[in-house]
mmCIF file as gemmi writes it, N, C-alpha and C atoms, coordinates in Angstrom:
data_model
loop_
_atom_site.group_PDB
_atom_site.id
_atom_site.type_symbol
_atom_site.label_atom_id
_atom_site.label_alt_id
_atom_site.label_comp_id
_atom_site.label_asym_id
_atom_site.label_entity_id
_atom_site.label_seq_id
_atom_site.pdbx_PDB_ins_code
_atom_site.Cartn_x
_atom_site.Cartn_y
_atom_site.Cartn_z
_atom_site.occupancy
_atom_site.B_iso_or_equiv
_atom_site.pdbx_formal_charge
_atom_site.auth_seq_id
_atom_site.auth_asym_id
_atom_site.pdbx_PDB_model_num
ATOM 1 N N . UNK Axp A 1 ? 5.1 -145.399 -1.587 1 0 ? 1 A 1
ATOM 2 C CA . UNK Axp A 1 ? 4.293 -144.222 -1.873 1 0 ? 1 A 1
ATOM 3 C C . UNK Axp A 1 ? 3.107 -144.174 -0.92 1 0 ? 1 A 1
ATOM 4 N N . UNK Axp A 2 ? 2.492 -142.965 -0.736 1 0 ? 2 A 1
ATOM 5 C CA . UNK Axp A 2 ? 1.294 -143.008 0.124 1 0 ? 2 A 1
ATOM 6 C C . UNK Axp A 2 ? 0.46 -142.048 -0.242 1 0 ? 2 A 1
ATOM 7 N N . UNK Axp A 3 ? -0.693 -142.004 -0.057 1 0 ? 3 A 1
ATOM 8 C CA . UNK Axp A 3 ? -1.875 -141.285 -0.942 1 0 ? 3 A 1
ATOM 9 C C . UNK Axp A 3 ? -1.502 -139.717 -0.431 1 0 ? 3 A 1
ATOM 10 N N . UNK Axp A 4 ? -1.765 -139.012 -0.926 1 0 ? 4 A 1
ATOM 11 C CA . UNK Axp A 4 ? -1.808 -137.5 -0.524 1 0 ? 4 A 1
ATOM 12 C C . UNK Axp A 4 ? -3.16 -137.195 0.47 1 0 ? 4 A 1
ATOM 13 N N . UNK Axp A 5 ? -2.576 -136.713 1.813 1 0 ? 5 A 1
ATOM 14 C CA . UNK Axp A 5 ? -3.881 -135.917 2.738 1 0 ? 5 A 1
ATOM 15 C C . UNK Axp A 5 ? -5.129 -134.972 2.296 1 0 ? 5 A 1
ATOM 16 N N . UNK Axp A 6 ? -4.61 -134.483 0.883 1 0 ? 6 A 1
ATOM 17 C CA . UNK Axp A 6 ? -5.512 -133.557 0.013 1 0 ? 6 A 1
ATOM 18 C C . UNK Axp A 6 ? -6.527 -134.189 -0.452 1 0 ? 6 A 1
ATOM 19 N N . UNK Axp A 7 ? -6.392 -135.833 -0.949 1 0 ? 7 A 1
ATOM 20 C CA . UNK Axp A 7 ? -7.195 -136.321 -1.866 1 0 ? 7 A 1
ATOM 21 C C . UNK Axp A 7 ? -8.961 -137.046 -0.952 1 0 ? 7 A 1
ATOM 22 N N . UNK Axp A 8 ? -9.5 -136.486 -1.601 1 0 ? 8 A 1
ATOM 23 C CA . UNK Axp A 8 ? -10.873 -136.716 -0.769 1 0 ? 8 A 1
ATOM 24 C C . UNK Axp A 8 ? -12.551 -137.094 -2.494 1 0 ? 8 A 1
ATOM 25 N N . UNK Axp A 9 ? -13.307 -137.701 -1.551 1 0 ? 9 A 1
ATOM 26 C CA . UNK Axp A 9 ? -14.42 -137.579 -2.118 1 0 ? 9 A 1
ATOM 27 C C . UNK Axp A 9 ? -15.377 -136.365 -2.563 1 0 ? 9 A 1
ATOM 28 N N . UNK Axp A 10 ? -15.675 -135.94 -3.691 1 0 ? 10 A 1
ATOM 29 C CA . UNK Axp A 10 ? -15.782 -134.564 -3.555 1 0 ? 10 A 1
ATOM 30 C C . UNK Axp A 10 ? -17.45 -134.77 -2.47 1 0 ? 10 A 1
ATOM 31 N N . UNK Axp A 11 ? -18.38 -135.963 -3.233 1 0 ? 11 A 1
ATOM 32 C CA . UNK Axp A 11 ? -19.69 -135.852 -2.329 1 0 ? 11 A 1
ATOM 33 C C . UNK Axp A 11 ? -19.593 -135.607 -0.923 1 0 ? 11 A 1
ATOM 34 N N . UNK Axp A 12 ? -18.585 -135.755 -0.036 1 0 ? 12 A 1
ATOM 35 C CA . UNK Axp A 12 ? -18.619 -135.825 1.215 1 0 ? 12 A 1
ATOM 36 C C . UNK Axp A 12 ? -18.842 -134.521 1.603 1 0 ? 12 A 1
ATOM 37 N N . UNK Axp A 13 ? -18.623 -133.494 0.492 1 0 ? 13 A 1
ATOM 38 C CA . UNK Axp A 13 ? -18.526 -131.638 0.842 1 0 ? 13 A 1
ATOM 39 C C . UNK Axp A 13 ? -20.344 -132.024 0.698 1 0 ? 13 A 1
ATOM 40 N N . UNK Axp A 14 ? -20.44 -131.96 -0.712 1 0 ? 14 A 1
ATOM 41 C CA . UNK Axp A 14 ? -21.542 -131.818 -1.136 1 0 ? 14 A 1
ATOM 42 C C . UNK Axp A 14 ? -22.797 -132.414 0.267 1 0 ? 14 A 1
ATOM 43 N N . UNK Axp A 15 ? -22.484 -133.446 0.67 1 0 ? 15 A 1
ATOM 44 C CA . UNK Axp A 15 ? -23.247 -134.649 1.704 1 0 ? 15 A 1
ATOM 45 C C . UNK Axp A 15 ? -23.614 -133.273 2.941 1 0 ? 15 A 1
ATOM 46 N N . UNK Axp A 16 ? -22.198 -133.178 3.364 1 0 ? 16 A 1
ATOM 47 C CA . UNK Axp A 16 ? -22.043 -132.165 4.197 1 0 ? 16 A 1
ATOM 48 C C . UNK Axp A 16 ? -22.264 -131.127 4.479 1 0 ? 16 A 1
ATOM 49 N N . UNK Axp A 17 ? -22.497 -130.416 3.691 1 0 ? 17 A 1
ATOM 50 C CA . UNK Axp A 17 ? -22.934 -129.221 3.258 1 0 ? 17 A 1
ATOM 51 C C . UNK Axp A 17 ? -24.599 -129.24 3.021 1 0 ? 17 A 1
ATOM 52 N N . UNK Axp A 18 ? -25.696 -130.43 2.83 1 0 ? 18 A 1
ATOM 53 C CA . UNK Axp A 18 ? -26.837 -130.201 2.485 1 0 ? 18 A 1
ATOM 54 C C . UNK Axp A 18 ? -27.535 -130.702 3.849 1 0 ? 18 A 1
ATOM 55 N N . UNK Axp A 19 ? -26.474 -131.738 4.646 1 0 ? 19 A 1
ATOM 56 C CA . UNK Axp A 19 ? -26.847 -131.595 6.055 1 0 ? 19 A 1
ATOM 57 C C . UNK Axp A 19 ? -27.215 -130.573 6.956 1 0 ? 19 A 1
ATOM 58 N N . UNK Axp A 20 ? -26.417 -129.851 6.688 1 0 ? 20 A 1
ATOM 59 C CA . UNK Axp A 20 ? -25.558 -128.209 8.105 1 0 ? 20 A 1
ATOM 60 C C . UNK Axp A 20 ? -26.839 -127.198 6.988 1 0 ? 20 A 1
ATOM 61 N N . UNK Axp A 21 ? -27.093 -127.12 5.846 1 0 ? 21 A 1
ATOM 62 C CA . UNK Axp A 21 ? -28.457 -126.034 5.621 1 0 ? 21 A 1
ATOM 63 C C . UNK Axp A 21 ? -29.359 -126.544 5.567 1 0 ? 21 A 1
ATOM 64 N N . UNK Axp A 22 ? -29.906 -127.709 5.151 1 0 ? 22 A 1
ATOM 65 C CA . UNK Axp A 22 ? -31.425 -127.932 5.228 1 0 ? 22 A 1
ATOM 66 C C . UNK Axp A 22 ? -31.911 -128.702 5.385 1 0 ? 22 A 1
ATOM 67 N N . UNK Axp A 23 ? -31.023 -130.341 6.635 1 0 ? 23 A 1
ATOM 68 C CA . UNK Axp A 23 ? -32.352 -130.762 7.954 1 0 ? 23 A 1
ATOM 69 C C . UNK Axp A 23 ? -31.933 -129.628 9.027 1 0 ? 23 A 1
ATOM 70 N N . UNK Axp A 24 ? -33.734 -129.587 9.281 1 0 ? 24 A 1
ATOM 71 C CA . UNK Axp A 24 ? -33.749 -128.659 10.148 1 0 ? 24 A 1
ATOM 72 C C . UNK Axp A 24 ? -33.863 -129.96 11.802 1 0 ? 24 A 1
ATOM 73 N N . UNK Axp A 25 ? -33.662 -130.658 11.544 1 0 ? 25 A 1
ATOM 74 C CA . UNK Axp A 25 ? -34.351 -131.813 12.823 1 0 ? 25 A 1
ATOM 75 C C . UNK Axp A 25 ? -33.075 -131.626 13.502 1 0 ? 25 A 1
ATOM 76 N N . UNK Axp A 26 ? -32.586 -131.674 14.602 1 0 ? 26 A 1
ATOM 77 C CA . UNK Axp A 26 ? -31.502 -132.041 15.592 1 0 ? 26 A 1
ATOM 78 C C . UNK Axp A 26 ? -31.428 -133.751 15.651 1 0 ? 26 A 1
ATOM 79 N N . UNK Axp A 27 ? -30.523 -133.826 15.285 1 0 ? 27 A 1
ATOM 80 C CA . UNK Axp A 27 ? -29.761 -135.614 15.35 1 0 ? 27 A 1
ATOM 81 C C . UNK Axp A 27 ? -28.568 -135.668 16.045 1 0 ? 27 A 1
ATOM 82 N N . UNK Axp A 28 ? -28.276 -136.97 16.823 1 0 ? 28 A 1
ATOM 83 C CA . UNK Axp A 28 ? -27.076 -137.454 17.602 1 0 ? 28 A 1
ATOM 84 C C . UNK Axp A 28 ? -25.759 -137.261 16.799 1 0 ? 28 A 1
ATOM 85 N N . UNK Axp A 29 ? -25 -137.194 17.162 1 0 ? 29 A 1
ATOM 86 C CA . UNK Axp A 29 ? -23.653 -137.465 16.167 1 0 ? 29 A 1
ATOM 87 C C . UNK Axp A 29 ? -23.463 -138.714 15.795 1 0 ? 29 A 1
ATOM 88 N N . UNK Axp A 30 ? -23.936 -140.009 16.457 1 0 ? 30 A 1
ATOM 89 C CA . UNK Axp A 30 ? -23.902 -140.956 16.243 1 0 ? 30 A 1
ATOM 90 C C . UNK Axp A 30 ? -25.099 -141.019 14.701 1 0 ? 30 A 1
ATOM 91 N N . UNK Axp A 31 ? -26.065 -140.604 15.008 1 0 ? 31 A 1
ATOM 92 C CA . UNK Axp A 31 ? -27.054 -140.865 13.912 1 0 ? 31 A 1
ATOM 93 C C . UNK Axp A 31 ? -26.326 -140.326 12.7 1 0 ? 31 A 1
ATOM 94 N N . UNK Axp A 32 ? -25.494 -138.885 12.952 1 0 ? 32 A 1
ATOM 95 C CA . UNK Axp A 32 ? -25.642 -138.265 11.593 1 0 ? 32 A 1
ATOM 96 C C . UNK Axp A 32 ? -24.289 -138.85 11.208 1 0 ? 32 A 1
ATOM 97 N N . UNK Axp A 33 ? -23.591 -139.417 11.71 1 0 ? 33 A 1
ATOM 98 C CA . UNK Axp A 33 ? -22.609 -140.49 11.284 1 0 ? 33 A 1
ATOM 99 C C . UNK Axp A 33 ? -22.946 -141.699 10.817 1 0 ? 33 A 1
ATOM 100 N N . UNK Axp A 34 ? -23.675 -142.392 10.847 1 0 ? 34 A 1
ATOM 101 C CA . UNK Axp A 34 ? -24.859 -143.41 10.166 1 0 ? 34 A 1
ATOM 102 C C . UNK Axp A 34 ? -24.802 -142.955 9.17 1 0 ? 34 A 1
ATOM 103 N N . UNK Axp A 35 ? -26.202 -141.478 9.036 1 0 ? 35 A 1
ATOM 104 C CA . UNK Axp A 35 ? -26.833 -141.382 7.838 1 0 ? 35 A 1
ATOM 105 C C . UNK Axp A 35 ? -25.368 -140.579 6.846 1 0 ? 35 A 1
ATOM 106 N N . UNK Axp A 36 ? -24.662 -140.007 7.056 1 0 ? 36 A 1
ATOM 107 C CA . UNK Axp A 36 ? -23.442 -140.019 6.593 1 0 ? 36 A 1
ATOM 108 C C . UNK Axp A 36 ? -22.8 -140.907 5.237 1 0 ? 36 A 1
ATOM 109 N N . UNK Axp A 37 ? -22.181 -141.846 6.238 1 0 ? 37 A 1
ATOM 110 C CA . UNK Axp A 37 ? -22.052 -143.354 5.987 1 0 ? 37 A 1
ATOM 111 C C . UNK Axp A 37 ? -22.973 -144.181 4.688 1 0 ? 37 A 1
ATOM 112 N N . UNK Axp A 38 ? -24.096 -144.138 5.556 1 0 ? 38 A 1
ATOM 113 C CA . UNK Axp A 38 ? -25.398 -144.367 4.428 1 0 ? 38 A 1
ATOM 114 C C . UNK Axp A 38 ? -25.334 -143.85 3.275 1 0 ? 38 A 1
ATOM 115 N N . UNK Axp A 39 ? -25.926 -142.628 3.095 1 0 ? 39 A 1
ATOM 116 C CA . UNK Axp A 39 ? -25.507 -141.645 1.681 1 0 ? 39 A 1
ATOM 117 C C . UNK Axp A 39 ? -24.395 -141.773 1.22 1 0 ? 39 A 1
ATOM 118 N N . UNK Axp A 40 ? -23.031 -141.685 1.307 1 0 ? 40 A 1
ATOM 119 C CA . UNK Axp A 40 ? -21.749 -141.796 1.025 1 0 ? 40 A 1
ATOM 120 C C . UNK Axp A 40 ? -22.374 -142.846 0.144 1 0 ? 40 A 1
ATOM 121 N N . UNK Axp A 41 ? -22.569 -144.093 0.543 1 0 ? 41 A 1
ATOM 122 C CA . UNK Axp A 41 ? -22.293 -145.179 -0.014 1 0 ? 41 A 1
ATOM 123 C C . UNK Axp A 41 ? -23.512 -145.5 -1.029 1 0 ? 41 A 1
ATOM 124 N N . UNK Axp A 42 ? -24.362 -144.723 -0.875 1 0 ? 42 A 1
ATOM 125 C CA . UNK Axp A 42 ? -25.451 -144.852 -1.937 1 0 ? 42 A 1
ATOM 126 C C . UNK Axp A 42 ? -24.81 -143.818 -3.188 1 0 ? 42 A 1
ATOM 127 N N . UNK Axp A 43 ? -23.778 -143.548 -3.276 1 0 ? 43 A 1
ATOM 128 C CA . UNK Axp A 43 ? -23.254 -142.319 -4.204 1 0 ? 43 A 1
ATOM 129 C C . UNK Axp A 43 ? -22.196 -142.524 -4.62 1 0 ? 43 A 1
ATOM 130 N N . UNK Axp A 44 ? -21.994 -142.534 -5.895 1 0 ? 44 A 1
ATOM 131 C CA . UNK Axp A 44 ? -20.787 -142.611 -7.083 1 0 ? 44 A 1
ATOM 132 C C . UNK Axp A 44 ? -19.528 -142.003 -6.719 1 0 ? 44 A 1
ATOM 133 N N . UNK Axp A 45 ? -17.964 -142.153 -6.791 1 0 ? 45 A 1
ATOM 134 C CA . UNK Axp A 45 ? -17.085 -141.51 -6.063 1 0 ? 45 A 1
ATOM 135 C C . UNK Axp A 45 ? -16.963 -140.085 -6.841 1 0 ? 45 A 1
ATOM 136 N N . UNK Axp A 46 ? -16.262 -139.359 -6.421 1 0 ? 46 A 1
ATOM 137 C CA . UNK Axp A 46 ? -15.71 -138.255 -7.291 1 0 ? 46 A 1
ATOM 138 C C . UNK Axp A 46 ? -14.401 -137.904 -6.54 1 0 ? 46 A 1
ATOM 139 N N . UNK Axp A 47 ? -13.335 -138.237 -6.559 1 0 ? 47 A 1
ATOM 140 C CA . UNK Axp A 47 ? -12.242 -137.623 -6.315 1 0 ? 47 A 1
ATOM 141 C C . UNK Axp A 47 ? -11.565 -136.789 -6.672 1 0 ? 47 A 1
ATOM 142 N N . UNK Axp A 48 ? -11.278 -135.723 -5.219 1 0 ? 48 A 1
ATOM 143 C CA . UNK Axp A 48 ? -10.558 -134.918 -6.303 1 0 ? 48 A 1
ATOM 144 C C . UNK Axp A 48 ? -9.272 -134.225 -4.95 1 0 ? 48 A 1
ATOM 145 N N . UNK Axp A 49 ? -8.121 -133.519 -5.487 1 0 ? 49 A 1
ATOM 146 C CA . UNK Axp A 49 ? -7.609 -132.916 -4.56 1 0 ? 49 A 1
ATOM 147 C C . UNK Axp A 49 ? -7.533 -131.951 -3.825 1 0 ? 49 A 1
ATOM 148 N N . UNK Axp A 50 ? -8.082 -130.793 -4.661 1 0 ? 50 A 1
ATOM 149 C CA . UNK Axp A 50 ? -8.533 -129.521 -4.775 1 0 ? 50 A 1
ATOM 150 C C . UNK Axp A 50 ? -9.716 -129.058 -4.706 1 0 ? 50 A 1
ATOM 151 N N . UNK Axp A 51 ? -10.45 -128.594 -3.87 1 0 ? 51 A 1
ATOM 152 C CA . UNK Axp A 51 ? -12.032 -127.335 -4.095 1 0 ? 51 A 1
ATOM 153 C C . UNK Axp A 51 ? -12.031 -126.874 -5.364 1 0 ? 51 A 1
ATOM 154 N N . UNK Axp A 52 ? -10.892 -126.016 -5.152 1 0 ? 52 A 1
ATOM 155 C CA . UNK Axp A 52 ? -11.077 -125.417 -6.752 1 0 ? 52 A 1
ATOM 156 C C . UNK Axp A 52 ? -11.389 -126.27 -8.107 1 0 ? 52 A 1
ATOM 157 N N . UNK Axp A 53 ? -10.809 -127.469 -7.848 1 0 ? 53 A 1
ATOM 158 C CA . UNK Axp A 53 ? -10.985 -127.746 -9.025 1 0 ? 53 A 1
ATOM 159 C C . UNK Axp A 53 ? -12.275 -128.147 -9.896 1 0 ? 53 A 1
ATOM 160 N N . UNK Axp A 54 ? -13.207 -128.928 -8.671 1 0 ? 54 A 1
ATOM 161 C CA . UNK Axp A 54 ? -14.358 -128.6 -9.428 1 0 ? 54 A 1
ATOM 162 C C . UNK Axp A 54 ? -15.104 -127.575 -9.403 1 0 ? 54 A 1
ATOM 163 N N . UNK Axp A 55 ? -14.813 -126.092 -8.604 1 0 ? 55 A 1
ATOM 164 C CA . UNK Axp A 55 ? -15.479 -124.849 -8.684 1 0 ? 55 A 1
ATOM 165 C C . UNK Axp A 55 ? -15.031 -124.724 -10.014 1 0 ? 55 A 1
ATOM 166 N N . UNK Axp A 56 ? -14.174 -125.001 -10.947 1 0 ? 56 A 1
ATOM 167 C CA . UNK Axp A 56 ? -13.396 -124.287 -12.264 1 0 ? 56 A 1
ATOM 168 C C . UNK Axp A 56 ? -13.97 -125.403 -13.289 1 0 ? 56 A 1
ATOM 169 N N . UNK Axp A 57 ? -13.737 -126.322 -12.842 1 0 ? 57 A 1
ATOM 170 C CA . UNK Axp A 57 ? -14.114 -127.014 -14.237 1 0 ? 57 A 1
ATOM 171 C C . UNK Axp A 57 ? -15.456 -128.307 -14.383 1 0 ? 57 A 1
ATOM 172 N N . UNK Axp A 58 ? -16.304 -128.039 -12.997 1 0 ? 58 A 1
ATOM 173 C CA . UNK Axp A 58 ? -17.197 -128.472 -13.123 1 0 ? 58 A 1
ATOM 174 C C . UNK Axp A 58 ? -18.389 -127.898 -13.55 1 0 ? 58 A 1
ATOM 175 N N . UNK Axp A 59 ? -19.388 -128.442 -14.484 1 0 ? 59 A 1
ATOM 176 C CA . UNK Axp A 59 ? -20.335 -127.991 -15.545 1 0 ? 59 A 1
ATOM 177 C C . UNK Axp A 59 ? -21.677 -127.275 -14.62 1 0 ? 59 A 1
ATOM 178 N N . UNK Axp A 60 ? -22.305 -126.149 -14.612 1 0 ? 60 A 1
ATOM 179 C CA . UNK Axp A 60 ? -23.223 -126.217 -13.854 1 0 ? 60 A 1
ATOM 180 C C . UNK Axp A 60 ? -24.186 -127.303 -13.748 1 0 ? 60 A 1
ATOM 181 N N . UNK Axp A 61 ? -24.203 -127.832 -15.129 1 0 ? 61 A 1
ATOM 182 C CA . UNK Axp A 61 ? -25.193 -129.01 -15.297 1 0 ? 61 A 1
ATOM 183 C C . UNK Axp A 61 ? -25.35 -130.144 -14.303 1 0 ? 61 A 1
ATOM 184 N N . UNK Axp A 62 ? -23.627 -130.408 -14.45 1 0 ? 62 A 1
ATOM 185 C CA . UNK Axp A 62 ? -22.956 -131.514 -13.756 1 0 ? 62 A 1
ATOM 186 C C . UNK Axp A 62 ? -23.316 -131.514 -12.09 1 0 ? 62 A 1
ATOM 187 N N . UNK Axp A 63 ? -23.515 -130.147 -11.986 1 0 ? 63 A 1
ATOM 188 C CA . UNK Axp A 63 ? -23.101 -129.996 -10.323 1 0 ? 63 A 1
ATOM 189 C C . UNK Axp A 63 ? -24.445 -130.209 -10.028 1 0 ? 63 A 1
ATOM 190 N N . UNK Axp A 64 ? -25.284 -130.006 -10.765 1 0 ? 64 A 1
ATOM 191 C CA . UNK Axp A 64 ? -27.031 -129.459 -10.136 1 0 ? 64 A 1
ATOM 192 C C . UNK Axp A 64 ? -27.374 -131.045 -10.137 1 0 ? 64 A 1
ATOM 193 N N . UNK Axp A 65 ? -27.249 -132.041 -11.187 1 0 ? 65 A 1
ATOM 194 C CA . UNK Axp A 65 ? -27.352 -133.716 -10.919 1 0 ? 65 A 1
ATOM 195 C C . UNK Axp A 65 ? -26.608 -133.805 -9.905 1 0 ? 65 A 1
ATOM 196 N N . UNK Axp A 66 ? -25.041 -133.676 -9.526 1 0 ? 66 A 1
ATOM 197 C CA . UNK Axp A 66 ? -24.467 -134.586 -8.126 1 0 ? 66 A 1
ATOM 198 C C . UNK Axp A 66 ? -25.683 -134.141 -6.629 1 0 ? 66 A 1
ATOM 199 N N . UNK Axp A 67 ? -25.845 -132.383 -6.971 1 0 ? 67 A 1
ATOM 200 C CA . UNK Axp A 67 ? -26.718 -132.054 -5.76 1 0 ? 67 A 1
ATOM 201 C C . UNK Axp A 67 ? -28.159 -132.73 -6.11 1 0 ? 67 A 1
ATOM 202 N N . UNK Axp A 68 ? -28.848 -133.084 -6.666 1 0 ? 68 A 1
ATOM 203 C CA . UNK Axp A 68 ? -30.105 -134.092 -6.966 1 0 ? 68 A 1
ATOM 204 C C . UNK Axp A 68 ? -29.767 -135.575 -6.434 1 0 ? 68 A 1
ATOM 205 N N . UNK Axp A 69 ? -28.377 -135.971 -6.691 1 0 ? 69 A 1
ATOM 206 C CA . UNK Axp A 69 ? -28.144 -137.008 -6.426 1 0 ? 69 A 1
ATOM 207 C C . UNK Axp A 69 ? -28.108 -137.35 -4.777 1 0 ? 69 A 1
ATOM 208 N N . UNK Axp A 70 ? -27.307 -136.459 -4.475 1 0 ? 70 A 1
ATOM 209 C CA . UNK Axp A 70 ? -27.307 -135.828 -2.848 1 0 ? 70 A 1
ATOM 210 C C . UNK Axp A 70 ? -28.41 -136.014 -1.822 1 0 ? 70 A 1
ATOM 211 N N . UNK Axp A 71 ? -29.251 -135.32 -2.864 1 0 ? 71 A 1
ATOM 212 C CA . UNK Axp A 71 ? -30.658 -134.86 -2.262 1 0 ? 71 A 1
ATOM 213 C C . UNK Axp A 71 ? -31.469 -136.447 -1.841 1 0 ? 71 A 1
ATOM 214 N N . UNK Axp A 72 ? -31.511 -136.956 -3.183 1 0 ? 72 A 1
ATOM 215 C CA . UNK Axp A 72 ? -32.407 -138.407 -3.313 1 0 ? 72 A 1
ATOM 216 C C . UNK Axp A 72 ? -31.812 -139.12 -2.112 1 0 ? 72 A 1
ATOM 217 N N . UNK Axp A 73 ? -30.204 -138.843 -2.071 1 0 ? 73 A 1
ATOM 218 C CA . UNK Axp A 73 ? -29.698 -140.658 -1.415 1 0 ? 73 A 1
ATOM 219 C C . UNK Axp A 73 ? -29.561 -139.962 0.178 1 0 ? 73 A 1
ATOM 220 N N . UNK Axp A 74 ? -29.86 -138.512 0.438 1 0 ? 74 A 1
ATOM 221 C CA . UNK Axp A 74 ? -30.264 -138.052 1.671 1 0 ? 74 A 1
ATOM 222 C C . UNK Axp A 74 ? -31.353 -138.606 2.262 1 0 ? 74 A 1
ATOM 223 N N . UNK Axp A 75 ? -32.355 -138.149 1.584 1 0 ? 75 A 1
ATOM 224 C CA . UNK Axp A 75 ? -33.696 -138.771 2.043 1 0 ? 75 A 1
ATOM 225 C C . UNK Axp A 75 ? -33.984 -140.324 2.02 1 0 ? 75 A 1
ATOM 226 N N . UNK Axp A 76 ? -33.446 -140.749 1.32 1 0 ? 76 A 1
ATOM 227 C CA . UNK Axp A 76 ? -33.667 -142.498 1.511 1 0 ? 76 A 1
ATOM 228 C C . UNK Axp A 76 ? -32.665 -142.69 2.845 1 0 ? 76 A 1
ATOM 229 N N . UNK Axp A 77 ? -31.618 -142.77 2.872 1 0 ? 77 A 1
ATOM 230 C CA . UNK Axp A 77 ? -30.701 -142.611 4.114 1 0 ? 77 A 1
ATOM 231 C C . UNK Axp A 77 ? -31.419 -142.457 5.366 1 0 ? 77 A 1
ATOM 232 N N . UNK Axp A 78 ? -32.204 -141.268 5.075 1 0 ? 78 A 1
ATOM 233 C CA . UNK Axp A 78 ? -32.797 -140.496 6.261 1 0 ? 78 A 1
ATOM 234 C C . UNK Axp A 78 ? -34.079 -141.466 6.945 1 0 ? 78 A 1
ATOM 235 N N . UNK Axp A 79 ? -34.657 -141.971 5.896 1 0 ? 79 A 1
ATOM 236 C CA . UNK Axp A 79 ? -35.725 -142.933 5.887 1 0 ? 79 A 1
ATOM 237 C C . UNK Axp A 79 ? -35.418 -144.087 6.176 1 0 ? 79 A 1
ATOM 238 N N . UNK Axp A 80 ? -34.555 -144.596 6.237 1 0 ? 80 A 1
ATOM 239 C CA . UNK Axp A 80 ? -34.044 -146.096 6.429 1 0 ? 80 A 1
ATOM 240 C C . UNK Axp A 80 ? -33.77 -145.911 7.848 1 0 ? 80 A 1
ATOM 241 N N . UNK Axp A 81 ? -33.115 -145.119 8.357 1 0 ? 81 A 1
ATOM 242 C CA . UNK Axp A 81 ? -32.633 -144.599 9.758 1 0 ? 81 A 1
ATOM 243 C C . UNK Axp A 81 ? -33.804 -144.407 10.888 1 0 ? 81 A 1
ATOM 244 N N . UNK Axp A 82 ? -34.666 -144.027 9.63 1 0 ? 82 A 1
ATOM 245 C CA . UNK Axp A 82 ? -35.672 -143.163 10.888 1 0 ? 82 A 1
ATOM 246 C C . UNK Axp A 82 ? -37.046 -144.591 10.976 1 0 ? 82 A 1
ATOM 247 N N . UNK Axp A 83 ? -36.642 -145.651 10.318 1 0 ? 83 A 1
ATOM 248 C CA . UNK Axp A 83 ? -37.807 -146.427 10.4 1 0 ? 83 A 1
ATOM 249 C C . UNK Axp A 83 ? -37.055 -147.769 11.421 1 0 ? 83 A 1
ATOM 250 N N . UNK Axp A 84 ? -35.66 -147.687 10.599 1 0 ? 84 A 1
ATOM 251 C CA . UNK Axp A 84 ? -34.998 -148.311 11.869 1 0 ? 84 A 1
ATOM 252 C C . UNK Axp A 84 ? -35.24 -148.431 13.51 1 0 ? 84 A 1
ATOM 253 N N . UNK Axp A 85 ? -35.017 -146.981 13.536 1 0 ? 85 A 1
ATOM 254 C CA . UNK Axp A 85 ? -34.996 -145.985 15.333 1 0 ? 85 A 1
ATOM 255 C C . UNK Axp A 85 ? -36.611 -146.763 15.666 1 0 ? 85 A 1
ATOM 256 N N . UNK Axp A 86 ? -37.51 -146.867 14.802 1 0 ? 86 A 1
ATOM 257 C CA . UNK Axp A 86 ? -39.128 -147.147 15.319 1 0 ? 86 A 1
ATOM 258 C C . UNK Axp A 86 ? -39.11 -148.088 15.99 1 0 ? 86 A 1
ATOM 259 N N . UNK Axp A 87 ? -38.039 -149.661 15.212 1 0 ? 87 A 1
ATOM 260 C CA . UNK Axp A 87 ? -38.304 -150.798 16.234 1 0 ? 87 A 1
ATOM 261 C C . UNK Axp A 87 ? -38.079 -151.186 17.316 1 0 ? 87 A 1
């Protein structure tokens, strides 16, 4: 058996998506593959196969914590990176 190409992390949209609207800073691809990486792993899995499926059956509640969650393990990410780059 082998995993299905569909099946993904849902945070990686979420990760992705709060990157591309609101740092406004220009970063390397290398960096934003880091801080990527970073966040990913500061964050709980959510798998799923489908978009839709948590557009349908995820709680607004639910969604507004994963994007808080997002948010927090962005900025620490971002901070670890950027104090790194200093030395």
């Amino acid at each position: 058996m082998r995993l299905d190409n569909n099946i993904h992390n849902y945070y990686e949209h979420l990760v992705l998506d709060y990157i591309n609207t609101r740092l406004k800073k220009q970063y390397t691809d290398n960096f934003l593959a880091d801080l990527i990486c970073l966040t990913l792993n500061r964050l709980p899995t959510r798998y799923i196969r489908h978009e839709v499926d948590m557009a349908f059956y995820l709680p607004q509640s639910e969604r507004m914590d994963m994007e808080f969650l997002v948010a927090e393990s962005l900025k620490a990410s971002l901070a670890f990176l950027e104090q790194r780059d200093k030395v």
